[in-house]
py3Dmol code that shows the C-alpha trace and the ligand (Angstrom):
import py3Dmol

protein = """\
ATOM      1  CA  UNK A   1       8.371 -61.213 116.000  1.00  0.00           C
ATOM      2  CA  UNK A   2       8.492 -62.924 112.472  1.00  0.00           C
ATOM      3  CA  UNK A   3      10.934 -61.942 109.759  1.00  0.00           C
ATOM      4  CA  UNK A   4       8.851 -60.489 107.634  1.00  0.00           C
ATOM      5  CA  UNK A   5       7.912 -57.895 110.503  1.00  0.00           C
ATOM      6  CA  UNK A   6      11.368 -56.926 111.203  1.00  0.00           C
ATOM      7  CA  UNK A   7      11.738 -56.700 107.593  1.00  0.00           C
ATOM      8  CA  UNK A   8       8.846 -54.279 107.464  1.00  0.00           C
ATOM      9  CA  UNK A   9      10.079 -52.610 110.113  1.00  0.00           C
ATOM     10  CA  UNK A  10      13.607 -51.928 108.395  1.00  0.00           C
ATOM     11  CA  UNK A  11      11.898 -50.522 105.169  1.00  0.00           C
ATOM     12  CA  UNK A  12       9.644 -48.440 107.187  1.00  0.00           C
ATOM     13  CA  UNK A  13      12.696 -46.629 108.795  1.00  0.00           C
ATOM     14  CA  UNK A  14      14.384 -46.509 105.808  1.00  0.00           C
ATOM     15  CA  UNK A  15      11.483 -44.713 103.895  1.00  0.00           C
ATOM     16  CA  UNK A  16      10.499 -42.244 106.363  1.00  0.00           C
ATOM     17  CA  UNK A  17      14.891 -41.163 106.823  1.00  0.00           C
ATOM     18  CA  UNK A  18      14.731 -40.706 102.926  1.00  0.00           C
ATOM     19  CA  UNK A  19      11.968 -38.484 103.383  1.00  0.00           C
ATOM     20  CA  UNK A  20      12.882 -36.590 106.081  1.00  0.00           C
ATOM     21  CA  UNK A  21      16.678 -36.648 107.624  1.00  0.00           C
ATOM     22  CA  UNK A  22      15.992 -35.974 111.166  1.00  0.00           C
ATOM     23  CA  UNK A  23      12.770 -38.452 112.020  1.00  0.00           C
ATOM     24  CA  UNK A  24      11.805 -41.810 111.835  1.00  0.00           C
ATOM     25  CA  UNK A  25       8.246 -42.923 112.175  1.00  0.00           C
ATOM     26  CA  UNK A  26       7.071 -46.782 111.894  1.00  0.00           C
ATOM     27  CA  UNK A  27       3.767 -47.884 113.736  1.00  0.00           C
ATOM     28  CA  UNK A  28       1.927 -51.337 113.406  1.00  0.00           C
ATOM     29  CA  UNK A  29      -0.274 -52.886 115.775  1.00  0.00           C
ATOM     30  CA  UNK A  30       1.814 -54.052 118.213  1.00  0.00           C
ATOM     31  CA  UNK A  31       4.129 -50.993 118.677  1.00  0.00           C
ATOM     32  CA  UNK A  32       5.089 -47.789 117.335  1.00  0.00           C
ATOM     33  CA  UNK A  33       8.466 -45.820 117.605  1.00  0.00           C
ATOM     34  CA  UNK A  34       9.356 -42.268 116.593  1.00  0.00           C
ATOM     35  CA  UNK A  35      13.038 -41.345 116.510  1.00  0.00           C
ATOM     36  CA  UNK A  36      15.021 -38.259 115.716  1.00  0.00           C
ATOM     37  CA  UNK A  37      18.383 -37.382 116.126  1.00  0.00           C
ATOM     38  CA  UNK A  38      21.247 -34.789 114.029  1.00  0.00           C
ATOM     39  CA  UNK A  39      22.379 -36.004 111.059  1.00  0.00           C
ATOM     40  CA  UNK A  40      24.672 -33.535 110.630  1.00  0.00           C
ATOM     41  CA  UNK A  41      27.739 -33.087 112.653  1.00  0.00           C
ATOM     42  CA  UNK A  42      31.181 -31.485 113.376  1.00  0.00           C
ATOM     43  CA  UNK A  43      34.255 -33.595 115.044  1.00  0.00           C
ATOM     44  CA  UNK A  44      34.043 -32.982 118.284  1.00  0.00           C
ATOM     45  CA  UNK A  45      30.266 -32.704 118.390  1.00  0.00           C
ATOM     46  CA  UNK A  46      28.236 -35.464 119.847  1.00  0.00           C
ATOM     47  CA  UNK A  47      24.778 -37.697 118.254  1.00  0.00           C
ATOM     48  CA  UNK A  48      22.017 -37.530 120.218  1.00  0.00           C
ATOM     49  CA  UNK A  49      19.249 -40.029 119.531  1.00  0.00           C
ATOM     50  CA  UNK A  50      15.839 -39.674 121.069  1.00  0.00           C
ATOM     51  CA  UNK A  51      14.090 -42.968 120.559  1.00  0.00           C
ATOM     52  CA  UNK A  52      10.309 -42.730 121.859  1.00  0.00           C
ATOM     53  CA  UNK A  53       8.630 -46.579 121.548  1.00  0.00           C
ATOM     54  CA  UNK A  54       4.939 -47.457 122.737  1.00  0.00           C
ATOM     55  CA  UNK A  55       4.757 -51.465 123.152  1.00  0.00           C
ATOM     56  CA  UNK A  56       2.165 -53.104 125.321  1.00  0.00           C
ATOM     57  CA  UNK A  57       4.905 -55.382 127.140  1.00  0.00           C
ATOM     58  CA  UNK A  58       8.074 -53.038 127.569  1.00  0.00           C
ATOM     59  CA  UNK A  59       9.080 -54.080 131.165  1.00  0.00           C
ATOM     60  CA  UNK A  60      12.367 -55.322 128.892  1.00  0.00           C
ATOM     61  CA  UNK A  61      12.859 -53.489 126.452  1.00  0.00           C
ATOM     62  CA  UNK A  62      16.496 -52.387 126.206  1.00  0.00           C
ATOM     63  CA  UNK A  63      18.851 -51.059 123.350  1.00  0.00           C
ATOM     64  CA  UNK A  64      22.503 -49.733 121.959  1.00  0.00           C
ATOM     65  CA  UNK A  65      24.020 -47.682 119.607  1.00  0.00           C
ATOM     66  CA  UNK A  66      27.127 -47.954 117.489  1.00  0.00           C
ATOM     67  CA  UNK A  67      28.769 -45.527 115.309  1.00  0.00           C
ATOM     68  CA  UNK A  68      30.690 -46.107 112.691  1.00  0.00           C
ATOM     69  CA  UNK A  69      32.427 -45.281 109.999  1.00  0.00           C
ATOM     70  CA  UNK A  70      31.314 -46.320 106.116  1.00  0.00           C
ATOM     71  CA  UNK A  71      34.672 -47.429 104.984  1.00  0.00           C
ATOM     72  CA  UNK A  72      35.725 -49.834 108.202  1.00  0.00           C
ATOM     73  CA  UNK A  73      33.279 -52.317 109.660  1.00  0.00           C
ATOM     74  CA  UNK A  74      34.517 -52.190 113.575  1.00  0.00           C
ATOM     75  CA  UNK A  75      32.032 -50.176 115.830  1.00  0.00           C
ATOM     76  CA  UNK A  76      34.067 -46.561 116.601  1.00  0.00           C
ATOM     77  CA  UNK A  77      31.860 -46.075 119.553  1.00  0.00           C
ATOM     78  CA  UNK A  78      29.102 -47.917 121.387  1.00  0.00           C
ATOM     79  CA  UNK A  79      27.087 -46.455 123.797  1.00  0.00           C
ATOM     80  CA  UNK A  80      23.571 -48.210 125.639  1.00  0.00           C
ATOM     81  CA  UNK A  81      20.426 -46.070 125.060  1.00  0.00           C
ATOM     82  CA  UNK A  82      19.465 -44.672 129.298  1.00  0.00           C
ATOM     83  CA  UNK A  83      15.303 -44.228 129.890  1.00  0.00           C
ATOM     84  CA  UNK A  84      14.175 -41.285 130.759  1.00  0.00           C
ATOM     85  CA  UNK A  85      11.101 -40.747 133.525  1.00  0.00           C
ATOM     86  CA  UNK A  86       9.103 -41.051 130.509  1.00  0.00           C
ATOM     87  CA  UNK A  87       7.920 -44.763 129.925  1.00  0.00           C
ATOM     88  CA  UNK A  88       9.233 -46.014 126.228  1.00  0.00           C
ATOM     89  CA  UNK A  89      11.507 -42.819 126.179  1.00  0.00           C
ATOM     90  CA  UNK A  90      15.160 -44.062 125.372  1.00  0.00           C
ATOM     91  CA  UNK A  91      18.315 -41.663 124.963  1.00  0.00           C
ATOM     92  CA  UNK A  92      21.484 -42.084 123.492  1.00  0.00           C
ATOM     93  CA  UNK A  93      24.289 -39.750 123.612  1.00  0.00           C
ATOM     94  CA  UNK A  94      27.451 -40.772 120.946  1.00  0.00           C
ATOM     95  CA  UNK A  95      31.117 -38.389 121.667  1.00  0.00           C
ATOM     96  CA  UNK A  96      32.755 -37.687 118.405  1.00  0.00           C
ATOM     97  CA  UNK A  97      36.662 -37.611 118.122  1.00  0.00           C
ATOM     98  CA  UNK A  98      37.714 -34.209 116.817  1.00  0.00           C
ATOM     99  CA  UNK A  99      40.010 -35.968 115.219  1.00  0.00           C
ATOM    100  CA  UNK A 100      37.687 -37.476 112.381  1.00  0.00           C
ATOM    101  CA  UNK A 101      37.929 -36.341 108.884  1.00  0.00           C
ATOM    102  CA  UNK A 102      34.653 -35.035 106.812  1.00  0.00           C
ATOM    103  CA  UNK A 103      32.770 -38.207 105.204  1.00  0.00           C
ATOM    104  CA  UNK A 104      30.158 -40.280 105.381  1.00  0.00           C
ATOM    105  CA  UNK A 105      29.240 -42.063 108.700  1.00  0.00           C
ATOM    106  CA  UNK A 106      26.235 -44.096 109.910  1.00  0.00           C
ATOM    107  CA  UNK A 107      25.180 -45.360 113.472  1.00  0.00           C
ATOM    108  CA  UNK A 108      23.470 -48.564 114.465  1.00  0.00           C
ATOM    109  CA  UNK A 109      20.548 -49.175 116.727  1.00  0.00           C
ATOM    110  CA  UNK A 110      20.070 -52.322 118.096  1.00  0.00           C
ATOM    111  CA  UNK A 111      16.899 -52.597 120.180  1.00  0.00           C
ATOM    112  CA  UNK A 112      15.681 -55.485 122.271  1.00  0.00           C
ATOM    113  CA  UNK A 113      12.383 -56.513 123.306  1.00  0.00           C
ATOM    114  CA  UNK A 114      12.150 -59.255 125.784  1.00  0.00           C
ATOM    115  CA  UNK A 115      13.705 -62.182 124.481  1.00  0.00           C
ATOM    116  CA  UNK A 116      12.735 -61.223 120.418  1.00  0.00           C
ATOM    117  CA  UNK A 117      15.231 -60.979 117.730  1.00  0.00           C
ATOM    118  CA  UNK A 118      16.815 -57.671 118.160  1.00  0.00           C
ATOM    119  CA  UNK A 119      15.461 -54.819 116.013  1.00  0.00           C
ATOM    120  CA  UNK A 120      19.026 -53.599 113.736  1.00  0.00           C
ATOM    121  CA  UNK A 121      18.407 -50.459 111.570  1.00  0.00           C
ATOM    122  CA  UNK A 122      20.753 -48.115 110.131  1.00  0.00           C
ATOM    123  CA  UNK A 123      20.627 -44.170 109.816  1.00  0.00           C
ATOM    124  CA  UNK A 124      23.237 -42.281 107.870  1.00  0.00           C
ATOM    125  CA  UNK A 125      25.718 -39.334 109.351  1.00  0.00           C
ATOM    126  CA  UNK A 126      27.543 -36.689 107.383  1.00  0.00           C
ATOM    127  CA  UNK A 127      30.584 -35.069 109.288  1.00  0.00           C
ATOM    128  CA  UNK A 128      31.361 -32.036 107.832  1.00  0.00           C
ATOM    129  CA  UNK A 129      34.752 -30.133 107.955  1.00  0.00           C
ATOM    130  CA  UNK A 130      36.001 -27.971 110.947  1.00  0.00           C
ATOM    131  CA  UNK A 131      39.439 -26.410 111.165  1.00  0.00           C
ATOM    132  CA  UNK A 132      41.052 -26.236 114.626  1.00  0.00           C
ATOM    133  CA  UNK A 133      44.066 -23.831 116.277  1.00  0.00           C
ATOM    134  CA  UNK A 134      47.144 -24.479 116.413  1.00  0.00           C
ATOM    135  CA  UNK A 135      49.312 -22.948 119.246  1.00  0.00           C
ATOM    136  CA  UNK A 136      52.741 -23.310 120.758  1.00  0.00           C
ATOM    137  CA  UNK A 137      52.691 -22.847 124.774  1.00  0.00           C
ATOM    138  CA  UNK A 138      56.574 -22.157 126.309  1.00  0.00           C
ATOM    139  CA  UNK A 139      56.952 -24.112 129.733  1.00  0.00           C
ATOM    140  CA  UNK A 140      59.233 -22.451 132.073  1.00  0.00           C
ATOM    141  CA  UNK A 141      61.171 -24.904 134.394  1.00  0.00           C
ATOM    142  CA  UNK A 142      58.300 -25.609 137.153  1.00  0.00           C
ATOM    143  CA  UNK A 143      55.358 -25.579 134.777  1.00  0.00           C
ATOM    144  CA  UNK A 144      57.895 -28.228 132.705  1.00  0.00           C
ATOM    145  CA  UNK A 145      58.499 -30.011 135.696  1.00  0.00           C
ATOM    146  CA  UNK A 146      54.543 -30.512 136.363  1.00  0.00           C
ATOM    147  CA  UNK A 147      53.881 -31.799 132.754  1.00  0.00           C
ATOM    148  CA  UNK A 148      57.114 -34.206 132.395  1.00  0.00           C
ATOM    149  CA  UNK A 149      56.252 -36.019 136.116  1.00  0.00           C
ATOM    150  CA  UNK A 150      55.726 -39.549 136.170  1.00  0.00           C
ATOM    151  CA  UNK A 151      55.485 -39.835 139.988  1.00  0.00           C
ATOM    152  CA  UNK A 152      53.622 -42.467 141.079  1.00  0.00           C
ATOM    153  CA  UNK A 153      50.738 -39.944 142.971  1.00  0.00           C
ATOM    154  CA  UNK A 154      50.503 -38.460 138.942  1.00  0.00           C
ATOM    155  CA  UNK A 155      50.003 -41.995 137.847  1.00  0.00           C
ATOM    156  CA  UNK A 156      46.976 -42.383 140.809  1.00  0.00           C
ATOM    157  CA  UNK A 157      45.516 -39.083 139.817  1.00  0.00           C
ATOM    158  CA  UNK A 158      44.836 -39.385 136.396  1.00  0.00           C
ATOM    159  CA  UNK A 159      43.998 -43.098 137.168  1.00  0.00           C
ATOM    160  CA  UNK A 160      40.876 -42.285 139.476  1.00  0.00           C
ATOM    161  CA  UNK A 161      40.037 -39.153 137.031  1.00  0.00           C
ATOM    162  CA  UNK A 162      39.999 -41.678 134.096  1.00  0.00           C
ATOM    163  CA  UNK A 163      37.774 -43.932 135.905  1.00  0.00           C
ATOM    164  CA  UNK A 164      35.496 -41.574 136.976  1.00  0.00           C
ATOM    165  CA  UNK A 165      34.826 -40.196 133.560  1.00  0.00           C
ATOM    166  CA  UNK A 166      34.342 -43.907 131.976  1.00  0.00           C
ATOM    167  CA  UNK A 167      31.776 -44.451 134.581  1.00  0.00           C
ATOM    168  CA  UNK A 168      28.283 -45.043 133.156  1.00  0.00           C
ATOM    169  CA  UNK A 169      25.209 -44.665 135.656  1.00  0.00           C
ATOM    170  CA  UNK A 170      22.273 -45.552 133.814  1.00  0.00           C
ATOM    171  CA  UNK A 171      20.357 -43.552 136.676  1.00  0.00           C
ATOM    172  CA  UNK A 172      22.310 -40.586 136.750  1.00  0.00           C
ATOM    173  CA  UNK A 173      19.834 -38.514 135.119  1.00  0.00           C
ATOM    174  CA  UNK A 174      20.240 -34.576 136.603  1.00  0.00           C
ATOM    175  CA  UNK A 175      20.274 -32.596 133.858  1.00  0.00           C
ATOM    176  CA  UNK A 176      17.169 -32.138 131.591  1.00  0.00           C
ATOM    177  CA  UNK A 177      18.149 -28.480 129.639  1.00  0.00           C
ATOM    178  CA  UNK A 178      21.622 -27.182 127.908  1.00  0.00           C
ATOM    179  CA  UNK A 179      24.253 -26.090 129.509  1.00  0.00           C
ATOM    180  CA  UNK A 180      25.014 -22.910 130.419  1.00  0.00           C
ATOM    181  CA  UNK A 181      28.260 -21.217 131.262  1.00  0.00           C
ATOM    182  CA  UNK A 182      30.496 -21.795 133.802  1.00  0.00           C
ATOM    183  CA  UNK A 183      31.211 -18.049 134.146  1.00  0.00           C
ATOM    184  CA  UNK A 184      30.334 -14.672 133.226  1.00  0.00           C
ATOM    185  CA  UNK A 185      33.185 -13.948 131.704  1.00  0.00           C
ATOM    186  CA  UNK A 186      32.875 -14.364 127.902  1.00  0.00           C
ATOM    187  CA  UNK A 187      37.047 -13.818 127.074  1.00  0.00           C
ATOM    188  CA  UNK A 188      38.322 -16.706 125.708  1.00  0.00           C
ATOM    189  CA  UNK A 189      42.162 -17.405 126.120  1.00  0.00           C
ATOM    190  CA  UNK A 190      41.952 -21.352 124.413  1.00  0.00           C
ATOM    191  CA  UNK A 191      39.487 -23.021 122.349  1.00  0.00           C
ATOM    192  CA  UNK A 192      38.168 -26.467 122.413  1.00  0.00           C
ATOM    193  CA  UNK A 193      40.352 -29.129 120.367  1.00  0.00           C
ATOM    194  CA  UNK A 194      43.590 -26.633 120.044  1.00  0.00           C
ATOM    195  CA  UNK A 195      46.516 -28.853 118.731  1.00  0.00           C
ATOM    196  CA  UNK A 196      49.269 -27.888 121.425  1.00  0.00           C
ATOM    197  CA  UNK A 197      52.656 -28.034 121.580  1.00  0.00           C
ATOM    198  CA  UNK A 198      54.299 -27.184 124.910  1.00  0.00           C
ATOM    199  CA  UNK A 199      58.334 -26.214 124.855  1.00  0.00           C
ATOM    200  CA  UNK A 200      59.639 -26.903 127.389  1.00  0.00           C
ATOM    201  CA  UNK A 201      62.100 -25.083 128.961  1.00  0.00           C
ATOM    202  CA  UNK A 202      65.421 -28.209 128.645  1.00  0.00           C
ATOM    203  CA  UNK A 203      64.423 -27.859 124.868  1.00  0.00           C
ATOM    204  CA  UNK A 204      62.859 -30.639 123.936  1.00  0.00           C
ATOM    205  CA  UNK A 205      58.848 -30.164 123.495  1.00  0.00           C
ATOM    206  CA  UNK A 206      55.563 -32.605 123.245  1.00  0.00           C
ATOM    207  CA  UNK A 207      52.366 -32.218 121.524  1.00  0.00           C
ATOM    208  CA  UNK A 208      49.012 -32.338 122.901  1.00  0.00           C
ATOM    209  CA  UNK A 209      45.230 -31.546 122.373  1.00  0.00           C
ATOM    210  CA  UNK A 210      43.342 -29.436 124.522  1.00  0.00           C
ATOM    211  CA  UNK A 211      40.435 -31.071 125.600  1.00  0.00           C
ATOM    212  CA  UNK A 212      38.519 -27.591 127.034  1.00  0.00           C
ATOM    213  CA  UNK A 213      37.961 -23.961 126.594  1.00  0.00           C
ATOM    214  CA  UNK A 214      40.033 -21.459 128.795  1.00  0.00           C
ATOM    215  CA  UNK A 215      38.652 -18.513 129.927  1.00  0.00           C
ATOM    216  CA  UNK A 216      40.805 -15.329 130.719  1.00  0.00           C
ATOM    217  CA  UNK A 217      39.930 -14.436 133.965  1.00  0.00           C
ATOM    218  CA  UNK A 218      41.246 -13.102 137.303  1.00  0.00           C
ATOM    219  CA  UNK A 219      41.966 -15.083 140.450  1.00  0.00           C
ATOM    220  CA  UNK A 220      39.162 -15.275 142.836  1.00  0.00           C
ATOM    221  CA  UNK A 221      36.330 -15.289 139.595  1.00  0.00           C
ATOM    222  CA  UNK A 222      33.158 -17.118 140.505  1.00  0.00           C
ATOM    223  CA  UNK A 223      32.588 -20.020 139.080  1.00  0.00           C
ATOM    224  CA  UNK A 224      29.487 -22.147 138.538  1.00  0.00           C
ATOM    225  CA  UNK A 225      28.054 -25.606 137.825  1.00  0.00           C
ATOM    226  CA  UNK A 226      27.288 -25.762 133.997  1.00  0.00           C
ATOM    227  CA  UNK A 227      24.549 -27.721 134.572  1.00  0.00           C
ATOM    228  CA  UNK A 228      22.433 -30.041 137.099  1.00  0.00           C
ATOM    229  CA  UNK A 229      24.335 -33.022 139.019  1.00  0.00           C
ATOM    230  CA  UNK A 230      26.166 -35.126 141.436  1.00  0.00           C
ATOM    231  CA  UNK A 231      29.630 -33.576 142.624  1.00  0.00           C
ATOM    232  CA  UNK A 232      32.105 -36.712 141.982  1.00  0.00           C
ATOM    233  CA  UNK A 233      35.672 -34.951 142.374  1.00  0.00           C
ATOM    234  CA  UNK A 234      36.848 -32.575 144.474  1.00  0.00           C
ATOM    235  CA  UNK A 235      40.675 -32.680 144.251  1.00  0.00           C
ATOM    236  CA  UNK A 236      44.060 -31.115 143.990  1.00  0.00           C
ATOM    237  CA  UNK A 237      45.581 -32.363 141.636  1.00  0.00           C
ATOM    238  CA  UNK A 238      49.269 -31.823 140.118  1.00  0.00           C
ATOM    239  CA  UNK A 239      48.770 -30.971 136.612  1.00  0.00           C
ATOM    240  CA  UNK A 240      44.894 -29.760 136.785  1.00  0.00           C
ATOM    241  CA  UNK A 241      45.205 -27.790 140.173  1.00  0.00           C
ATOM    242  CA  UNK A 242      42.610 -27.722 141.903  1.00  0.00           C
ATOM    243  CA  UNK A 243      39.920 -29.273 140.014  1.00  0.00           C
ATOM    244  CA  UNK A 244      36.089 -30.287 139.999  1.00  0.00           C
ATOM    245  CA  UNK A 245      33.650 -32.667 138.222  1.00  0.00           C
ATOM    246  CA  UNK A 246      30.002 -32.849 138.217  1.00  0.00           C
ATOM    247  CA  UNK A 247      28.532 -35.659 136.949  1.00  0.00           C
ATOM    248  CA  UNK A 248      25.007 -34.616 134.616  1.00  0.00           C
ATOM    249  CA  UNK A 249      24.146 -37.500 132.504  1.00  0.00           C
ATOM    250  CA  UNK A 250      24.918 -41.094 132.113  1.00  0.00           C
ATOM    251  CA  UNK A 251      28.563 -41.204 131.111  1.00  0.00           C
ATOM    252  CA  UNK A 252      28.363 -36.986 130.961  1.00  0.00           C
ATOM    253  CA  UNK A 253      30.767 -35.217 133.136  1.00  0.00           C
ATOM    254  CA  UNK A 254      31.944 -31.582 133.284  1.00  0.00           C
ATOM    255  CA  UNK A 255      35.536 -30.489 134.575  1.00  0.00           C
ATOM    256  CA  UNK A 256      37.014 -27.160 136.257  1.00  0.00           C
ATOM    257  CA  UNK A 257      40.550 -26.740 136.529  1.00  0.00           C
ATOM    258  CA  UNK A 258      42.943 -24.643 138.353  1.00  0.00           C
ATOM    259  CA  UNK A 259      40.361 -22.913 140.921  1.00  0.00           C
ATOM    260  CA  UNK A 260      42.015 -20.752 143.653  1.00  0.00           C
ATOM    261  CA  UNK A 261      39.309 -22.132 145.672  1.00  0.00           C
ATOM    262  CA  UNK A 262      36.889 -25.134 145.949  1.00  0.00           C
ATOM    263  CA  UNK A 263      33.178 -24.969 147.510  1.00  0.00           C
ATOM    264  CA  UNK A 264      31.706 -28.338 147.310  1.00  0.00           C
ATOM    265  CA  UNK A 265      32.300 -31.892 148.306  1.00  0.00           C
ATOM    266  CA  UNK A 266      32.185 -35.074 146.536  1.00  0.00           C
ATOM    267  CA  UNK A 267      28.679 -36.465 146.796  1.00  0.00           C
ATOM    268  CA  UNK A 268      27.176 -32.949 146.961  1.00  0.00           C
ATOM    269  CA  UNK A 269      24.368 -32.939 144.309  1.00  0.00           C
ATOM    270  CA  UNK A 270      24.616 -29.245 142.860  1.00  0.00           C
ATOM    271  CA  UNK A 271      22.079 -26.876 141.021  1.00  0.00           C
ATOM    272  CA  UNK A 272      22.878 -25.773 137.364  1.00  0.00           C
ATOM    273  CA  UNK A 273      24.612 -22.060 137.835  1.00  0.00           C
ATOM    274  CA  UNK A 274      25.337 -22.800 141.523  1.00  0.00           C
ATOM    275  CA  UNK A 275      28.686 -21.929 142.639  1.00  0.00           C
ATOM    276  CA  UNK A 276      31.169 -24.309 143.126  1.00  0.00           C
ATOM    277  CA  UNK A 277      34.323 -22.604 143.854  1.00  0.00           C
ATOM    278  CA  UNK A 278      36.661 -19.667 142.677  1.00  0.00           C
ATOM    279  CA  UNK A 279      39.223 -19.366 139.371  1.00  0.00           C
ATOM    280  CA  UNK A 280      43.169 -19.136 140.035  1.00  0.00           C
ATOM    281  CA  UNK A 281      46.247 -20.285 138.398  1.00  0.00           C
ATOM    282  CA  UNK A 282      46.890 -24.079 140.373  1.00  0.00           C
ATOM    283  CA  UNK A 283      48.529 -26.401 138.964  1.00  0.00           C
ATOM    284  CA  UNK A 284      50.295 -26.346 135.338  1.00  0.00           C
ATOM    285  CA  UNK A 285      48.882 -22.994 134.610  1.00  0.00           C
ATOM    286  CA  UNK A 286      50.754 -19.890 132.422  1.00  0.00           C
ATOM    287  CA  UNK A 287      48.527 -17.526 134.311  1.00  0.00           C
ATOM    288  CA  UNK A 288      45.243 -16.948 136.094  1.00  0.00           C
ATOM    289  CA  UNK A 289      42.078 -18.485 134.051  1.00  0.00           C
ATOM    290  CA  UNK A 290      39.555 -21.211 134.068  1.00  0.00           C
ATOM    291  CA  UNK A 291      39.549 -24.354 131.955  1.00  0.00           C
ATOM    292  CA  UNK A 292      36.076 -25.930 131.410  1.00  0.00           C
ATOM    293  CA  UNK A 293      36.174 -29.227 129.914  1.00  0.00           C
ATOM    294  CA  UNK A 294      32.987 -32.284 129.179  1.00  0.00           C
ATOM    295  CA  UNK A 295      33.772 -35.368 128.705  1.00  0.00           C
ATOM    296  CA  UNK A 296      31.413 -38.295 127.739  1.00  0.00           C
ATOM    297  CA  UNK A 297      32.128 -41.902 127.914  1.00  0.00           C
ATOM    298  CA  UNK A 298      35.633 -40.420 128.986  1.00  0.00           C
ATOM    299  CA  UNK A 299      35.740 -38.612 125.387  1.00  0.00           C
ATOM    300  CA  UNK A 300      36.681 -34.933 125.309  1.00  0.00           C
ATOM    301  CA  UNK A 301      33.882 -33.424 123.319  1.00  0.00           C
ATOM    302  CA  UNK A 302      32.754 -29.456 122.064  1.00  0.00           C
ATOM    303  CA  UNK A 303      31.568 -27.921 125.097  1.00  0.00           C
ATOM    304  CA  UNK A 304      29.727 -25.139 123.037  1.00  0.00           C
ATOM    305  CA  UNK A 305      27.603 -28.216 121.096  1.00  0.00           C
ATOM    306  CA  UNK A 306      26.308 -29.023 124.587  1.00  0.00           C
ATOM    307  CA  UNK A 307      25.095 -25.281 125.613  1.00  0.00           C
ATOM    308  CA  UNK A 308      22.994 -25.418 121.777  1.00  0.00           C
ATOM    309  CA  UNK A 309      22.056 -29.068 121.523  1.00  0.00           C
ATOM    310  CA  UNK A 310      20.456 -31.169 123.936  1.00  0.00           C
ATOM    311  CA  UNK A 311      17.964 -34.597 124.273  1.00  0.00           C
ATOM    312  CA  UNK A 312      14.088 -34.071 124.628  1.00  0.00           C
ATOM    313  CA  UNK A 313      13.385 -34.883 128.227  1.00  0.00           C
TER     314      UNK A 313
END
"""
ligand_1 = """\
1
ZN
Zn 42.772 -25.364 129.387
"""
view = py3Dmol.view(width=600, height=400)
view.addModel(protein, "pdb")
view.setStyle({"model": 0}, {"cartoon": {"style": "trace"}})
view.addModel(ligand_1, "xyz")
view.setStyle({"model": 1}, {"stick": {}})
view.zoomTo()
view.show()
């Protein structure tokens, strides 16, 4: 590809995002690509970029995505683009701290073909402003206990969790709709992002963010895959109880903690709203509910954005 192509093909993208926020069109006579993704986001939420290219020689064609933001030139995030069954059709899924401020944002697409110059182009995010809870949770003297150990089987447990979720499997491709629920229940007891702060019971007290949503509900509740994938945990575990994840998407894992009861193995592939097990209080629990939690490149992210927003398939 000369410069003045790639030049061309900058300006194109450019144009078309000034035009219209959402989708990029640029076609010459050696390839054309259409991409769309949200523009607009919360913290917590995630980008998804759908990135559909038609090239006559695209046995190599390969790409990335970094996010950034405007005022600091270091990548935030950078996540490879996974094909989907359809040829050309790339997807890229970016987490979003819920810790960022509103501003300005923009995210980077670098896209390969063959040996070629890469293809660099720009697109511009706006995070807007979202308040989150606050909450102070009292520890009594075992529930203390369970968040203040630094035994060495803690240390393994959240090791193997944490290398589970940073796992990328660029063929890991189960899920193809939103999410749905993981119960029936609707009664919501904690909310996604809540800053914590647990007291313990000796006095002293630490803070903490919780990555999930709670749900109020009795022992023995059913309680059901969220979505479409590969079983990759089954464990108990000291702080999380009892606890499951499902792995959907590349790098996209969901998490159920505290179950009275567990109904699936690791390497089980599982249906979306299949049961996987039944809600209790295990682990560092104040009472009976479930905690639903996604991660994505090991990032806690909104579960709710996931049940609205999803990648074309
Ligand atoms: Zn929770």
């Amino acid at each position: 590809m000369t410069m003045k192509k790639l030049f061309f093909l900058l300006c194109a993208v450019f144009i078309s995002f000034g035009l219209s926020a959402k989708e990029g069109y640029f076609s010459s006579s050696e390839y054309s690509l259409h991409l769309n993704y949200n523009d607009k986001v919360y913290p917590g939420d995630a980008i998804i970029i759908n990135l559909d290219i038609e090239q006559k020689n695209c046995t190599e064609c390969r790409g990335e995505v970094s996010f950034f933001t405007n005022s600091i030139k270091k990548a935030l995030v950078t996540t490879p683009f996974f094909q989907t069954e359809k040829e050309g059709s790339l997807i890229a899924i970016i987490p979003l701290s819920s810790w960022y401020e509103p501003g300005d944002f923009h995210v980077e697409i670098r896209y390969i073909i063959g040996n070629n110059t890469p293809m660099v182009f720009s697109l511009p995010i706006e995070m807007l402003a979202k308040d989150f809870n606050s909450e102070t949770i009292p520890l009594n003297p075992t529930n203390t206990a369970i968040k203040t150990d630094n035994s060495t089987t803690r240390v393994q447990q959240i090791d193997r969790l944490n290398q589970i979720l940073d796992t990328w499997n660029s063929d890991s491709v189960w899920q193809k709709i939103p999410f749905t629920p993981p119960t029936t229940a609707t009664r919501r007891t904690s909310f996604f992002a809540d800053r914590r702060v647990y007291a313990y019971s000796n006095g002293s007290s630490s803070t903490s963010l919780h990555y999930g949503i709670d749900y109020g509900v009795p022992k023995g509740t059913p309680v059901y895959a969220c979505g479409t994938g590969k079983v990759v945990l089954v464990e108990n575990r000291i702080s999380s109880g009892n606890s499951i994840v499902i792995e959907h998407l590349p790098g996209l894992y969901s998490l159920y903690y505290h179950l009275d009861s567990m109904s699936v193995v690791e390497g089980q592939m599982v249906k979306q709203g299949e049961k996987i097990g039944l809600s209790g209080d295990t682990g560092l629990a104040t009472g009976p509910h479930l905690h639903w939690e996604i991660r994505l490149h090991g990032l806690a992210i909104n579960p709710d954005f996931l049940r609205e927003t999803w990648p074309y398939f």
